[in-house]
C-alpha positions in Angstrom: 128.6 79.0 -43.8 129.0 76.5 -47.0 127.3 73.7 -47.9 127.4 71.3 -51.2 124.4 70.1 -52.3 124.4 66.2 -53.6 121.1 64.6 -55.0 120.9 60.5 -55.7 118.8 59.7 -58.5 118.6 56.0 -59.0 116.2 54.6 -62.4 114.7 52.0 -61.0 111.4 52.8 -58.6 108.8 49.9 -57.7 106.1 52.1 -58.0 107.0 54.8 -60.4 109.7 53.2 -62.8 111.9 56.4 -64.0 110.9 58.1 -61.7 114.1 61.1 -62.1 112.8 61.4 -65.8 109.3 61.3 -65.4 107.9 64.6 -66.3 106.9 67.8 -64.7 106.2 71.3 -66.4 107.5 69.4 -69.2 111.0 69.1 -67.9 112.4 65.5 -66.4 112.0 65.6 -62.6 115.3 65.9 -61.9 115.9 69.2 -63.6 113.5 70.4 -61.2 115.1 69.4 -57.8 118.4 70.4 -59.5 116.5 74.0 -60.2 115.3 74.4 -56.6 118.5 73.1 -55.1 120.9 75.3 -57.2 118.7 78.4 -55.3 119.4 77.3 -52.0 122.9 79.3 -51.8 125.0 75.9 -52.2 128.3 76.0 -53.3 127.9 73.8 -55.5 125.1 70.7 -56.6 125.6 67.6 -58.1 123.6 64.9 -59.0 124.6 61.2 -58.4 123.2 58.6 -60.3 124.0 54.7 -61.4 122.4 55.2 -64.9 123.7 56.2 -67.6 120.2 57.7 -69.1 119.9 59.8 -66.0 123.4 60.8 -66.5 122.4 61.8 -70.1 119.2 63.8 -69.1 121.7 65.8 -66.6 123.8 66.3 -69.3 121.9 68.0 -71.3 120.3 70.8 -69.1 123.5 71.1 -67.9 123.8 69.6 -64.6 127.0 68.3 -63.1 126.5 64.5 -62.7 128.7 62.0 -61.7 128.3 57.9 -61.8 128.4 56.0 -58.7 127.9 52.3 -57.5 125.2 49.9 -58.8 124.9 47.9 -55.4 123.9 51.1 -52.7 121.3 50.1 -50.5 120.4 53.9 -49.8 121.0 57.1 -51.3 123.2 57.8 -48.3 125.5 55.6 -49.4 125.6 56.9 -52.5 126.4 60.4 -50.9 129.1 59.1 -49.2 131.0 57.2 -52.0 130.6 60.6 -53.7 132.4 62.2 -50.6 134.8 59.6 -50.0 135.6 59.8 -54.2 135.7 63.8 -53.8 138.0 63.7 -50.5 135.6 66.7 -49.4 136.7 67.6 -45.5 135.4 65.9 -42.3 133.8 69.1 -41.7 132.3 70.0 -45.1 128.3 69.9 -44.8 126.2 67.5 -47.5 123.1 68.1 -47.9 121.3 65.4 -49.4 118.3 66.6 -51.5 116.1 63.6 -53.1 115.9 63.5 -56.6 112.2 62.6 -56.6 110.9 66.2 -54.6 110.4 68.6 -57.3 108.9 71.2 -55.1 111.7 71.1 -52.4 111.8 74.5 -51.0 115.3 76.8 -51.7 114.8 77.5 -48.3 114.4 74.4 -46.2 117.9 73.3 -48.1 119.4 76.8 -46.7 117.8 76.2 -43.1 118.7 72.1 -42.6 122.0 73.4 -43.3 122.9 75.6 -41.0 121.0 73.8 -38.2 123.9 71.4 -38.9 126.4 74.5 -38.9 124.9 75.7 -35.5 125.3 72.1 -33.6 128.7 71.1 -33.4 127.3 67.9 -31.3 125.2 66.6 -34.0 126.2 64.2 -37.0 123.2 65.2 -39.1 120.4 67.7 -39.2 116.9 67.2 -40.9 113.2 69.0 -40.5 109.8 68.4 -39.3 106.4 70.0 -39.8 103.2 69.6 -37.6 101.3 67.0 -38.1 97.1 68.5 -39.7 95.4 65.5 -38.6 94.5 62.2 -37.3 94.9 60.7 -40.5 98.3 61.5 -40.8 98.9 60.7 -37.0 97.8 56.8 -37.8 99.5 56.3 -41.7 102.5 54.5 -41.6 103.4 55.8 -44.2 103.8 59.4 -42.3 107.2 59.1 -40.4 106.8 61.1 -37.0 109.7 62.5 -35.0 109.8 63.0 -31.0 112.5 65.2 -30.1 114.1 67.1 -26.9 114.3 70.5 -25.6 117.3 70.9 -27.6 115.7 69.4 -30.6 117.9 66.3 -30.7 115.8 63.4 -32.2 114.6 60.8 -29.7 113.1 58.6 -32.1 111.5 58.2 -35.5 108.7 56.0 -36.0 106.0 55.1 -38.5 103.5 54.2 -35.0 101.7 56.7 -33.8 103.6 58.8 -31.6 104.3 60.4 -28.9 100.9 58.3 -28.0 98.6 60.3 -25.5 97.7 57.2 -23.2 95.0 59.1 -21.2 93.0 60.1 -24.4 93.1 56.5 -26.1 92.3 53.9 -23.8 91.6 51.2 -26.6 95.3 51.7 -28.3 96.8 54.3 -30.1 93.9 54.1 -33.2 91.3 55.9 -30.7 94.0 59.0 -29.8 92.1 61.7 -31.0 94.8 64.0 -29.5 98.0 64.3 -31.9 99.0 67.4 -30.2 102.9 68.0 -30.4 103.3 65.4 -33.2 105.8 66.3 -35.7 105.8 64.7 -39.4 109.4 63.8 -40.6 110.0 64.8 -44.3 113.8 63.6 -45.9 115.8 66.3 -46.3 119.0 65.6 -44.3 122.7 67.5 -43.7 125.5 65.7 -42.6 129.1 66.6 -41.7 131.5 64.6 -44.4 132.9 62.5 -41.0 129.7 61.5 -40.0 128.1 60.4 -43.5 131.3 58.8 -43.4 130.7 56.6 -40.4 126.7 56.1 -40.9 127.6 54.9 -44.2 130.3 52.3 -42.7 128.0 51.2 -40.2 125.7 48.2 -40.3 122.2 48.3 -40.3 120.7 48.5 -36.9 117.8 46.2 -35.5 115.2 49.1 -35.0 116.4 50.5 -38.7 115.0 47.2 -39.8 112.3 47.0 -38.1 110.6 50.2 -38.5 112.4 50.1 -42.3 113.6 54.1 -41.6 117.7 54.7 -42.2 117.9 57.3 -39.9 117.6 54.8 -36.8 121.2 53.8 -37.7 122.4 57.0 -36.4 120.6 56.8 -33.5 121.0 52.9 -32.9 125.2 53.2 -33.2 125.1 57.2 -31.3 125.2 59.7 -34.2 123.4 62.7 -33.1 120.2 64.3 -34.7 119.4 67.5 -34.1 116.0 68.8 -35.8 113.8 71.6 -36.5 110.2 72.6 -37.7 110.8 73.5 -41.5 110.8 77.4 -42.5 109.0 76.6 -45.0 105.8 73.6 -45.1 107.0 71.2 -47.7 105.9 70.3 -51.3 104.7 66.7 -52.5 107.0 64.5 -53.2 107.0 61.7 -56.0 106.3 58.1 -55.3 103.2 57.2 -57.6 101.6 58.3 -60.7 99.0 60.5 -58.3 101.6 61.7 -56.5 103.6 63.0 -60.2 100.1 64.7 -61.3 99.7 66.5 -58.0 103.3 67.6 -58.5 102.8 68.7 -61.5 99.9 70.8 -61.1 101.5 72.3 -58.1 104.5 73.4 -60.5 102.4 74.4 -62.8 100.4 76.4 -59.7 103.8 77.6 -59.0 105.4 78.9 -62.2 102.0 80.8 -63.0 
């Protein structure tokens, strides 16, 4: 099995402005991911970005970087402008790695991808890991998966599920039982043909609603197939907390 490795890094960030050049262990961010995903066995990883002082940054560690579009709405877009631009093979498996998880795990890069490799009837492949607690169970900003006995994704959803209707008879806020919830973490492979297609597609009433990408696929018939992650994931980035529990955990890490 091969697999290319592509990781969007867009400049601007609501809540963490530079976020790919923000530092940790005294490196930009995105030289991490690029470290942890150029250990994952890829053929080859390359950063896309729309900014030229990303692109510069890349540069000089030494990255492979090339420039894409100003006006994508998701970094899956961006991965697929990159595959269109590149001509890479309906068949040829893109992993898409975000540029704001430094601690992304070699491993879990290796694993999404050959999931994909393994399930000729899926479009894209992407982890889970159990959910610790009720607190996770009720943030919507934890994005659970429900899943068959196949592991093909059912649904994705920032509620509460699957909701255990005998042990919360006031709503889902008093289910104290989260048993068999998964949490969804975004780290995704695709096959070139369908990144191709998502991309093309529009966006899809429950994608809106719920404000999670991956219900396109599901809305318009793109297969997911998922799995619980070798490995349990690192933070990722969003706010300043978030970038000093990172990089302590690097630190933690690198000894």
């Amino acid at each position: 099995m091969s697999f290319r490795v592509v990781i969007p890094a867009r400049y601007q960030s609501t809540r963490l402005p530079g976020k790919p050049l923000r530092l940790i262990g005294g490196e930009p961010m995105i030289r991490r991911v690029y470290e942890r995903a150029s250990a994952s066995g890829a053929t080859a990883v390359l950063i896309a970005t729309d900014d030229a002082r990303i692109a510069d940054a890349c540069q000089r560690f030494g990255a492979p970087v090339t420039m894409t579009r100003t006006d994508h709405e998701s970094g899956t877009d961006r991965l697929a402008e990159v595959a269109i631009r590149e001509a890479w093979p309906d068949d040829e498996i893109v992993v898409n790695v975000q540029g704001d998880e430094p601690l992304v795990d070699p491993a879990n890069i290796a694993q999404v991808a050959a999931l994909l490799a393994t399930r000729s009837w899926a479009a894209v492949a992407t982890l889970v890991t159990p959910l610790l607690d009720r607190d996770e169970y009720l943030d919507p900003n934890v994005v659970k998966a429900v899943m068959d006995e196949a592991g093909r994704a059912l649904y994705f959803s920032r509620a509460p599920i699957p909701w255990h209707r005998s042990h919360a008879s006031s709503g889902p806020t008093s289910d104290g039982d989260w048993a068999g919830a998964w949490r969804h973490f975004g780290l995704y492979a695709y096959s070139c043909a369908g990144l191709k297609r998502l991309s093309a597609l529009p966006a899809a009433p429950l994608e809106k609603a719920e404000r999670l990408e991956q219900l396109r696929a599901l809305y318009f018939g793109l297969a997911i197939v998922i799995a619980p992650a070798a490995v349990v994931p690192g933070p990722g980035v969003d706010t300043e907390a978030d970038l000093a529990r990172a990089d302590a955990a690097w630190r933690a890490l690198a000894g």
